[in-house]
C-alpha positions as CSV (number, residue, x, y, z in Angstrom):
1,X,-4.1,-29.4,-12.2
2,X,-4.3,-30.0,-8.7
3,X,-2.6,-28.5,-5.9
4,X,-3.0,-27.9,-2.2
5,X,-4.4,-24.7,-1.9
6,X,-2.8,-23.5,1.4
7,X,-4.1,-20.3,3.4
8,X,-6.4,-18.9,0.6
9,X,-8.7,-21.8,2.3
10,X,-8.5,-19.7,5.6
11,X,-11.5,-17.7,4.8
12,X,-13.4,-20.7,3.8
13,X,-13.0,-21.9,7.5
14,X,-13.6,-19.0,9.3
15,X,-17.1,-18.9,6.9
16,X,-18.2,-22.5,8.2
17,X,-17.4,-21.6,12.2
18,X,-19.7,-18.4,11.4
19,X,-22.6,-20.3,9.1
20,X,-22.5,-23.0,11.9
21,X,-22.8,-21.1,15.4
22,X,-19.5,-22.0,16.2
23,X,-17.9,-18.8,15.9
24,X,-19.0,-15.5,16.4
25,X,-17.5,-12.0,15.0
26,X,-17.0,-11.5,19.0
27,X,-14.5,-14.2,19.6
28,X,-11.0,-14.1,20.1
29,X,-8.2,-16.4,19.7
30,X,-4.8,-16.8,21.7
31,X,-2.0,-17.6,19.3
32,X,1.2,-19.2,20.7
33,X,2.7,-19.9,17.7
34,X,1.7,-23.6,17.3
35,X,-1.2,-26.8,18.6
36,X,-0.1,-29.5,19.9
37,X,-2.1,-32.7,18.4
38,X,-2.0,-35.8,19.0
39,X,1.6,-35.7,19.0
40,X,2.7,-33.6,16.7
41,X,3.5,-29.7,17.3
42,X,1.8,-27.9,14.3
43,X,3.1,-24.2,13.7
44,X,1.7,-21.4,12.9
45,X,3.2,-19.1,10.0
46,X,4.5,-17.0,13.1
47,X,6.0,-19.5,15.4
48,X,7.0,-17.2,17.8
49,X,2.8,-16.3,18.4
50,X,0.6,-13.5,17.0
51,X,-0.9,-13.4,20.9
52,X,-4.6,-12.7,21.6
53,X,-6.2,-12.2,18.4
54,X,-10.0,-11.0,17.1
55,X,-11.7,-12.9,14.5
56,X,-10.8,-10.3,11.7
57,X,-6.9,-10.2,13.1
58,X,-6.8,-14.4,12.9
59,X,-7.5,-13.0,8.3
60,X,-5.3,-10.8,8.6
61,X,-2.3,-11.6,9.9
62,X,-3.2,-15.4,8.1
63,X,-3.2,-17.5,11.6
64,X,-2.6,-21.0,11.1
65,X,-3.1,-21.5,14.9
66,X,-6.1,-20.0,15.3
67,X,-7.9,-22.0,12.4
68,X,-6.9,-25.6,14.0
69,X,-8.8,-24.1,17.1
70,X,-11.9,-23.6,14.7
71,X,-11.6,-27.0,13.3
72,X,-11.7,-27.8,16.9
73,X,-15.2,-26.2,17.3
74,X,-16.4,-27.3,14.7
75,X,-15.4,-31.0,14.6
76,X,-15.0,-33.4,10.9
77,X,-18.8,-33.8,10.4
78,X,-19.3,-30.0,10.0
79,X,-15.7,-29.2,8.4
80,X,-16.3,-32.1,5.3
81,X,-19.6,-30.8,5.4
82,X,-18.9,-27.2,4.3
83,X,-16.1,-28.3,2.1
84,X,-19.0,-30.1,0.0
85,X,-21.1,-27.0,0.1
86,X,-18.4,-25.3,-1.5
87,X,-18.0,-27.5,-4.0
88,X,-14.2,-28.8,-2.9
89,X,-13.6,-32.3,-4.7
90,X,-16.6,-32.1,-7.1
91,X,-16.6,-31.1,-10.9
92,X,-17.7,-26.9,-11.4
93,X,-19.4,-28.0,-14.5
94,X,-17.6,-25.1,-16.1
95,X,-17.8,-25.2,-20.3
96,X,-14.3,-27.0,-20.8
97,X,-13.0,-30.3,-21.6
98,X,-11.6,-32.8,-19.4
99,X,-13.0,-31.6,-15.9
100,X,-12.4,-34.5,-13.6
101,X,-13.8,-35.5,-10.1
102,X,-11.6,-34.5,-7.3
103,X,-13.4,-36.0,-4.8
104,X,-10.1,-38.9,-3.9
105,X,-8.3,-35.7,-3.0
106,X,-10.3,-34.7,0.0
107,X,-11.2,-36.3,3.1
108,X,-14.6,-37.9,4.5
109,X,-15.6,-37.1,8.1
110,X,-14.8,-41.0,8.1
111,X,-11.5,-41.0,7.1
112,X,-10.3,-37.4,8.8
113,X,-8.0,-37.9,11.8
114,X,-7.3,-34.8,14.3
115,X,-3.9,-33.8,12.3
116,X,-5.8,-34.0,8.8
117,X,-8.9,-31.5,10.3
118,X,-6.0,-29.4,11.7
119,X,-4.3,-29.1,8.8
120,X,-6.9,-28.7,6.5
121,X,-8.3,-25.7,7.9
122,X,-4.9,-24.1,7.0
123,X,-5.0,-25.1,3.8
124,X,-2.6,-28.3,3.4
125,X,-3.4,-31.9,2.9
126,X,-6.2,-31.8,0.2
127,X,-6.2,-30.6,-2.8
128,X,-8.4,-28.4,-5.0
129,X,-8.6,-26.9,-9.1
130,X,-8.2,-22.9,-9.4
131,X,-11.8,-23.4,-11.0
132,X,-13.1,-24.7,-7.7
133,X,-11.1,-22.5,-5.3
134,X,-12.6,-19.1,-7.4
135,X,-16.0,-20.6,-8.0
136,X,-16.2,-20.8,-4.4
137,X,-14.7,-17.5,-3.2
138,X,-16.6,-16.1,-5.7
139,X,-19.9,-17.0,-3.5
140,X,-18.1,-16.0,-0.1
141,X,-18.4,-12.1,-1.7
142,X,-21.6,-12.6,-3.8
143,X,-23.7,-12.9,0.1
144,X,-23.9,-16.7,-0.8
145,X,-24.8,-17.1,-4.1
146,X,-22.6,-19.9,-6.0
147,X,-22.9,-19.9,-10.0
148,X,-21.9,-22.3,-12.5
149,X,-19.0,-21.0,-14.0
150,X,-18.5,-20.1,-17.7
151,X,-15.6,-19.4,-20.0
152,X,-17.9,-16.7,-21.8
153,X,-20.8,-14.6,-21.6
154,X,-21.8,-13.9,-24.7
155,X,-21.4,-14.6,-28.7
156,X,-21.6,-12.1,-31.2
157,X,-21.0,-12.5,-34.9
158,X,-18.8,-10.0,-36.7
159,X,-21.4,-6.9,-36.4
160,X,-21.5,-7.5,-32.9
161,X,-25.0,-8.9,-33.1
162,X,-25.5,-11.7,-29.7
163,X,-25.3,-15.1,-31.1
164,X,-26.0,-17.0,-27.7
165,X,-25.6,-15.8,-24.1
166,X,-25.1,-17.7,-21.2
167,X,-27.5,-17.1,-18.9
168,X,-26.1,-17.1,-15.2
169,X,-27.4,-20.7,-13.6
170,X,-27.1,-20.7,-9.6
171,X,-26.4,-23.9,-8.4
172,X,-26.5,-23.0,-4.3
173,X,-26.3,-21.3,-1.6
174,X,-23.2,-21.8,0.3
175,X,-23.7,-19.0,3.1
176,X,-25.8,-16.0,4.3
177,X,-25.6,-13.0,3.8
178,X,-24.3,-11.5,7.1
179,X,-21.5,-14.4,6.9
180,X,-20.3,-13.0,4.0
181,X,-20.6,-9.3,4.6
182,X,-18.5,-10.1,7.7
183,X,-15.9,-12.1,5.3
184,X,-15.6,-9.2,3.1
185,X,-15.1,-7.2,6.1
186,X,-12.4,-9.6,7.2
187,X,-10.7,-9.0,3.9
188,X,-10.2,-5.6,3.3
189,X,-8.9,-5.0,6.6
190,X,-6.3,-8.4,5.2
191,X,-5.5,-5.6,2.4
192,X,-5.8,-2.2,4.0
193,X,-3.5,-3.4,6.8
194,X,-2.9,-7.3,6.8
195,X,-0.8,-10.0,4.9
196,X,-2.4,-8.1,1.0
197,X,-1.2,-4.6,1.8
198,X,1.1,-5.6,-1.9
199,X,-1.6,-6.0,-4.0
200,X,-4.1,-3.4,-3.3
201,X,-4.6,-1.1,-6.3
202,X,-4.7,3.0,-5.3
203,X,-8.0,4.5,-6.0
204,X,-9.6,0.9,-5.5
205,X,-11.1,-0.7,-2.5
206,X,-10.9,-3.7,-2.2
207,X,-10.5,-7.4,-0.3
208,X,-8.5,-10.4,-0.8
209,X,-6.7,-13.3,1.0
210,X,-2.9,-14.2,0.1
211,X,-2.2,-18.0,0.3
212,X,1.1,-20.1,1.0
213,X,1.2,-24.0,0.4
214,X,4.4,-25.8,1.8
215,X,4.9,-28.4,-0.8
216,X,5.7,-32.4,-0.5
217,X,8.1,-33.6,0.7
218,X,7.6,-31.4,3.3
219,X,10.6,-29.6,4.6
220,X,12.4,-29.4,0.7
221,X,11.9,-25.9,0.8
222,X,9.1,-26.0,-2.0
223,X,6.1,-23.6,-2.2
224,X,2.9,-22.7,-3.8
225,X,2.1,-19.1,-3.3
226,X,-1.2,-17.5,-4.1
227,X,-3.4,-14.9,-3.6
228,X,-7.5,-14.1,-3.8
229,X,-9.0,-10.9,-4.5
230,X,-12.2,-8.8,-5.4
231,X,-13.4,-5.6,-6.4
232,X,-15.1,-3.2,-5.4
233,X,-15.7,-3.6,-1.5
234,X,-19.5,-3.0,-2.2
235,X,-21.1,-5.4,-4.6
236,X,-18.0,-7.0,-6.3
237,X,-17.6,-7.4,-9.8
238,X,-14.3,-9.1,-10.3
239,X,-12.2,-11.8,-8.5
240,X,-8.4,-12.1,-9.3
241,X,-6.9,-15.4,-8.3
242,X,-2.8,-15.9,-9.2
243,X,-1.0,-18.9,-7.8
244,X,2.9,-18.9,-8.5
245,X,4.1,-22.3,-8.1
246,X,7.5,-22.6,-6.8
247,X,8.7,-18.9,-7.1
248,X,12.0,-19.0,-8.9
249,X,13.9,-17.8,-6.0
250,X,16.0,-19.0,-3.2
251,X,13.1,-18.4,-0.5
252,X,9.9,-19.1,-1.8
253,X,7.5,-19.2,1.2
254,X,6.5,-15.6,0.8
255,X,3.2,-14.3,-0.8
256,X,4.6,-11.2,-2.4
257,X,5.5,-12.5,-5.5
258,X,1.9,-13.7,-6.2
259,X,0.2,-10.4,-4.2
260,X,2.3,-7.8,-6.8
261,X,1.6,-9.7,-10.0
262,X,-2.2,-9.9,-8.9
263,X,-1.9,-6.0,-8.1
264,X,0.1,-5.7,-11.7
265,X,-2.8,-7.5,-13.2
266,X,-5.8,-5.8,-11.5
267,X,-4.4,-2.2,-12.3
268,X,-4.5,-3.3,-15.7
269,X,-7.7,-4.5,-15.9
270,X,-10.5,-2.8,-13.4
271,X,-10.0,0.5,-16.1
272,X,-10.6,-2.0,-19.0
273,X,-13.5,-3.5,-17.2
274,X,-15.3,-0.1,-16.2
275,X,-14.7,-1.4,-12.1
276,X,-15.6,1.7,-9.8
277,X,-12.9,3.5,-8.4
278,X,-13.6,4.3,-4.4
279,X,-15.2,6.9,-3.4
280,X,-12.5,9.2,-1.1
281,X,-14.2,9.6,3.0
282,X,-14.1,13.7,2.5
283,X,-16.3,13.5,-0.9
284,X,-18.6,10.6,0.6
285,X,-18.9,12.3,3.8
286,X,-19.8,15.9,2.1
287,X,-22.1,14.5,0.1
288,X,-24.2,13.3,3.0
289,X,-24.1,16.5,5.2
290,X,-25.1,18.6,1.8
């Protein structure tokens, strides 16, 4: 299914200002809580204003109003651009049935007004598959590297002999390397101390994005909530993506309830899949002075 992916899209955004020139780690952005295009007053998830902002803060505290400046900088051309690079409206070729083209559901730099680049860099106003959406994050924290995705890895027969394995098959390269060490970055300061704190996992380190989509009709008080997450910090090995749609509660705008089942999830599973635990500053630090 298809669904507007909301601020989990944020990082893609901040990726193409940095890939492009037209953002540097060094900026900053002034958030008054809203933009002001062509006649409409677009809010950010703070309407009262986050103020002056770095490029890692706009991640962390999930800045709608800083992204529409991006968009800004970086105009339709570049922003449709880098949504094809990341594979947004196009089939993954992943190993399952009944993958259709997306492509209707995203704009052209033809056919993208002001509100619709604004918009999109937050998130709203095209849509995407969870197959996509990972597949791409997936190369945000991998220094670039996009992969066909696949359903399994290998075959074995009942001795546990390898029938067939899939061998890995990279299809691009969607940014550099020092884009996406500074995403990562970006993201585990979102879960050490920004809109993630919920769904970090003790002993772990760890990055990750939340996500909230307002639904149509706009206004209804309908939400898709989400979050995006990998681990370990250095050279990941897993990505955790949850998306609750329309939480069964009376507010459903807020990322939590997708944030604690993804940290529910990935306490169960980095044991089970033989993820690192962190290694604590006083152990890492002694054993560089010994």
């Amino acid at each position: 299914y298809t669904y507007e992916p909301g601020y989990t899209a944020k990082p893609f955004t901040v990726a193409a200002g940095l890939e492009t020139g037209k953002v540097s780690t060094g900026d900053s952005f002034y958030c008054d809580g809203y933009e002001h295009v062509v006649g409409h007053d677009i809010h950010c998830v703070n309407r009262s204003g986050h103020g002056m902002e770095t490029l890692e803060q706009t991640l962390m505290n999930s800045c709608n109003d800083a992204m529409m400046q991006i968009s800004y900088r970086l105009g339709s051309d570049i922003f449709t651009k880098y949504q094809q690079i990341f594979g947004f409206g196009q089939r993954t070729g992943i190993d399952l049935p009944g993958e259709a083209r997306t492509d209707s559901l995203i704009y052209t730099a033809y056919n993208m007004g002001p509100v619709d680049l604004a918009t999109n860099a937050f998130g709203q106003n095209f849509n995407t598959t969870m197959i996509q959406l990972a597949t791409a994050y997936c190369s945000l924290v991998n220094e670039g590297s996009l992969y066909q995705p696949h359903v399994v890895k290998r075959i074995t027969d009942e001795s546990g002999n390898t029938i067939s394995e899939v061998t890995p098959t990279l299809l691009r390269e969607t940014v550099s390397k020092s884009t996406s060490d500074a995403l990562k970055q970006y993201m585990y300061s979102t879960v050490t101390g920004g809109t993630a704190v919920t769904a970090k996992v003790d002993g772990y380190s760890m990055g990750g994005k939340t996500g909230t989509a307002q639904k149509y009709p706009r206004g209804n008080g309908k939400y898709l909530v989400s979050f995006i997450g990998y681990a370990p910090q250095e050279n990941p090995e897993v990505v955790v993506y949850v998306v609750v749609d329309e939480p069964n509660v009376a507010g459903q705008a807020s990322s939590t309830y997708a944030t604690e089942l993804a940290s529910d999830i990935m306490e169960e599973i980095f044991p089970y899949l033989g993820v690192p635990k962190a290694v604590p500053a006083d152990a890492a630090e002694g054993a560089v002075t010994n």
